[in-house]
N, C-alpha and C positions, 0 to 999 in steps of 0.2 A: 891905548887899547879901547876901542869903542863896544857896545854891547850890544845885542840880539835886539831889533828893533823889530821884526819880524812880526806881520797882526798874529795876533791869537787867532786861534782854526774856532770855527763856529764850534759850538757844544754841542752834546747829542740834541739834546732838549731841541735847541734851535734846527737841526737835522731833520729831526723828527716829526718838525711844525712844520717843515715842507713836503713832508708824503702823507701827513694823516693831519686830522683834525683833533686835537689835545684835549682832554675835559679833565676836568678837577673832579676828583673820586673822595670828596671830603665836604662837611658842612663848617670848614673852619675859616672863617672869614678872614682873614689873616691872611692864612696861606694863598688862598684865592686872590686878595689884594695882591700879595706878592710876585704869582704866576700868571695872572690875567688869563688865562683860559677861554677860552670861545664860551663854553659851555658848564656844569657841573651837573654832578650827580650825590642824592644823599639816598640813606637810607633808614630802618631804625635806630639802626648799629650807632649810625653815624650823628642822628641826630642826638642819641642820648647820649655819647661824648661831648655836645656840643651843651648840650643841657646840667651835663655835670663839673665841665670847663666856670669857675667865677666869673669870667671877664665877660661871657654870654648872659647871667643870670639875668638880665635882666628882661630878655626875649622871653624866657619862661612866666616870667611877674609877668609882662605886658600880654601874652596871652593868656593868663588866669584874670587878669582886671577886664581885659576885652570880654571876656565870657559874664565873667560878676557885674559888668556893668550894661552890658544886653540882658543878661537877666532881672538887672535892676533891683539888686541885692549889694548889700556887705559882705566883705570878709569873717564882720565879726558875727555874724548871726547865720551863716550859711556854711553847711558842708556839702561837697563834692560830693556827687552819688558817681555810676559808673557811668551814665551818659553825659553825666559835665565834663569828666576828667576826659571821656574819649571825644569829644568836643574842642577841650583847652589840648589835648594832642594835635589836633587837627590844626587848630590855629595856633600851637608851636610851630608845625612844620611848614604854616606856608608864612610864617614870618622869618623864619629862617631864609625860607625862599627868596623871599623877598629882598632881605638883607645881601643874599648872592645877585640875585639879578642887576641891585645897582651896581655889581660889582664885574658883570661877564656881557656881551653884547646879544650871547644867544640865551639859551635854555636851562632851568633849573628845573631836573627828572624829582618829582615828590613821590613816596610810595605809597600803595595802599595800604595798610595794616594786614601782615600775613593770614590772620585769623580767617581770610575773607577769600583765600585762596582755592579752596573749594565751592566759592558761590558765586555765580556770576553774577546773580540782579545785586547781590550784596556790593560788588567790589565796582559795579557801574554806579551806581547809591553813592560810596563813597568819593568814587574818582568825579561826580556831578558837584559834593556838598567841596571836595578840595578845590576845585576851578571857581566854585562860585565863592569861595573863601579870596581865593587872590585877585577876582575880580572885584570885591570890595576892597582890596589896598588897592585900587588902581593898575594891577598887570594883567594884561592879554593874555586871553587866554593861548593865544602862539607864541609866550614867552615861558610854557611849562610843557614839560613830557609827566605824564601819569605812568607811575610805574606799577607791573601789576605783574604776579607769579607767573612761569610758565608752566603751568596748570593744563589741563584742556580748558578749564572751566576759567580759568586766568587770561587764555589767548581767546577763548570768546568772546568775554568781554572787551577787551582790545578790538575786536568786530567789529562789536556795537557802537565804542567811544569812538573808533574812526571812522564811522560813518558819522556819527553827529559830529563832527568836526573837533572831539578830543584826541591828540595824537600819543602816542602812548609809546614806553619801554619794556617792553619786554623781555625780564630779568630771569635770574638762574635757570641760564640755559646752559646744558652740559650733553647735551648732544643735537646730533643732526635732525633729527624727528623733530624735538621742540624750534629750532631755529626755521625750518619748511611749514609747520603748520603756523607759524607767526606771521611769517612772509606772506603764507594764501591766505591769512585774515584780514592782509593788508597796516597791518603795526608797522609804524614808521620807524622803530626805530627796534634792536634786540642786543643782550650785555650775554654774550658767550663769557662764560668764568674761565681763569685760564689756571690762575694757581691754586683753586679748589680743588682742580681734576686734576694735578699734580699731587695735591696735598693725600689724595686717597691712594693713588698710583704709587705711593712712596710708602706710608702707611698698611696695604693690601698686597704688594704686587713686588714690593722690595724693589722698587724705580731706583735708579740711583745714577743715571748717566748725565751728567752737566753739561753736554750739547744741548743747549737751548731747542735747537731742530727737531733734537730725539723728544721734546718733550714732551706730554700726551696734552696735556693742556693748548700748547702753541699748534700742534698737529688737527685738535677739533675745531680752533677758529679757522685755521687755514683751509680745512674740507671745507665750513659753513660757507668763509667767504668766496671758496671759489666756486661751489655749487651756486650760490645768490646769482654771482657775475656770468654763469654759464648760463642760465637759466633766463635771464634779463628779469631778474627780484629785483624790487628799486628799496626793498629793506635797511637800514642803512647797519650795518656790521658795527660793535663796538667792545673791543674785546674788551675785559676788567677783571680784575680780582687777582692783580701780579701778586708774584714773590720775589720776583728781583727783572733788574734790567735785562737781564739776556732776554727773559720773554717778551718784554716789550720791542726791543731789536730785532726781534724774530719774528715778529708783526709790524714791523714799520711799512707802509702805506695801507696797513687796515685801514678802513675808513673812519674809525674813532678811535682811539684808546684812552680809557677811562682811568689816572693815573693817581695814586695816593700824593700825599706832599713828602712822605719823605722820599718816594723813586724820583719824586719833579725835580727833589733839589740834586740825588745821585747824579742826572741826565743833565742838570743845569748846569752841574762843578767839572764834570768830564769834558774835556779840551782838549781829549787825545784819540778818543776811537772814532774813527770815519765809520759811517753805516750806508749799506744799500738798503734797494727800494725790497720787500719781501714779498709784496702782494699790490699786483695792476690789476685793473678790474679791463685789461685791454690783452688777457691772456697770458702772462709772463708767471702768475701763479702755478699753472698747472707746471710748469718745468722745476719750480723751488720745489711742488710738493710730491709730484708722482700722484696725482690724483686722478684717478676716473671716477668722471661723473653717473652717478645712473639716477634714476627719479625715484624720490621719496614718499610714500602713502603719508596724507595728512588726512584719511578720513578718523573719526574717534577710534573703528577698535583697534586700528593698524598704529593711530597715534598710543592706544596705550601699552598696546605691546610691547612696541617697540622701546618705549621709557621702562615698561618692566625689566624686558629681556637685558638691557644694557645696567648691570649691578651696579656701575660705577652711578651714573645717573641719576636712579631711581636712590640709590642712598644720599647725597647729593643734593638733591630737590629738597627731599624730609628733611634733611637735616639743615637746608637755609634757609625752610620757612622755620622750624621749630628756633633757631638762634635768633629770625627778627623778631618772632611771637615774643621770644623773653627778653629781646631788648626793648621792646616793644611796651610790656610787663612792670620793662623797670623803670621803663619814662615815665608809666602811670603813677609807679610808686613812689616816685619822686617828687607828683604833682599834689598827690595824697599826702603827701610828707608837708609841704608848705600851706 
């Protein structure tokens, strides 16, 4: 009796490297070793796990001694006021960065500090002090995306950093208005959330249909990306913020999707579901989604309206600058703490 010698069927993961571009949705260098990724994305959330992880502490030390030794002070004679620690924040996260970049061939997205999301010269300020931050470790500045709120006052700045040759992500995006007025400010890049806009639709709305399709989440990136590709936006679409694999399957040829480590390894271990393409940017979208395109006002009052009028959104927004502010908050007080 001989046995099943038969290759193994490629896994999702590997499926899903052939229609979209994959990025690690984690600052945990680990995992990124493990997945190799093109690209990654962090954020506060993510870097103060990283910050509260042992086996990192020492990224935290080495950007407090970085600061204490530019200052040209001791530890033992010197306390942190609020513009040191927001300083050693700053150069926590682009040494984090750093530590992914030797790790990915493309891009490591750093964010701006939420606080700053209603002020454009503020969040252009800081998305200057983070680039010139990683251009003293030695990385180019075309080996970072600056991540900045969608805001109006967030997609501004993205404007301004993309004309001076900073390219940016344009993050919590949760409807179509923010994802058009990013596009016409020219932002290279924008992170449509997919299982935030689930998480409220379930929560508000008593969601509860487990076709991936039906989902309101998987449904807003598929309007975004298909208006982008009708339109000829060269934006680059990157959905994030799963809850499980069916929404990512249900966006396989986005052109990015931004994936945690534990969905990477779900999609790694799976050797059995075959997936199609979801979304061509060569017109095969509009037949998955039933979409008509019509054009979107991105001037300010129409852009704020419109984020008003849409409840899911407009709560949405507040509510994922308010969660980075306080993880944000607790990186400080962690910095405070040592």
């Amino acid at each position: 009796m001989t046995g099943d010698h038969s290759p193994q069927r490629a896994s999702v993961l590997t499926q899903l490297q052939a229609m979209s571009v994959i990025v690690a949705d984690t600052g945990e260098l680990d995992a990124i070793a493990t997945f190799r990724p093109m690209d990654a994305t962090t954020n506060p959330s993510l870097l103060l796990k990283v910050a509260q992880n042992p086996k990192y502490a020492y990224l935290l030390e080495d950007a407090i001694s970085q600061h204490l030794n530019q200052q040209k002070v001791s530890r033992d004679n010197h306390r942190l006021n609020d513009d040191d620690v927001d300083t050693v924040c700053d150069r926590f996260a682009v040494l984090v960065g750093r530590k992914i970049i030797e790790l990915i061939t493309g891009r490591v997205s750093t964010e701006v500090p939420a606080r700053f999301s209603f002020d454009t010269d503020a969040t252009v300020a800081k998305a200057r002090t983070l680039i010139d931050l990683y251009n003293a470790e030695g990385i180019a500045t075309d080996r970072v995306l600056i991540k900045v709120a969608g805001t109006w006052e967030g997609i501004r700045a993205a404007e301004i950093l993309e004309k001076s040759g900073i390219q940016c992500n344009v993050t919590l995006i949760f409807n179509a208005a923010q994802a058009a007025a990013s596009a016409e400010a020219g932002a290279y890049l924008i992170s449509p959330f997919v299982g935030r806009i689930l998480d409220w639709h379930t929560a508000h709305r008593g969601f509860s249909d487990p076709n991936p399709a039906h989902d309101p989440g998987v449904i807003s990136v598929r309007t975004i990306y298909h208006y982008f590709k009708t339109k000829g936006l060269n934006t680059i679409v990157m959905g994030a913020s799963f809850r499980n694999t069916g929404e990512i399957i249900a966006l396989a040829g986005c052109d990015r999707l931004t994936i945690s480590p534990a969905l990477l390894s779900e999609l790694a271990s799976d050797h059995e579901t075959i997936i199609t393409r979801q979304l061509s940017p060569t017109g095969e979208t509009q037949a998955v989604t039933g979409i008509d395109v019509t054009n979107i006002d991105t001037d300010e009052p129409d852009f704020r309206w419109q984020l008003n009028h849409d409840e899911m959104a407009h709560f949405k927004l507040a509510e994922g600058i308010r969660k980075f502010h306080s993880d944000y908050e607790a990186l400080r007080a962690a910095i405070k703490a040592r």
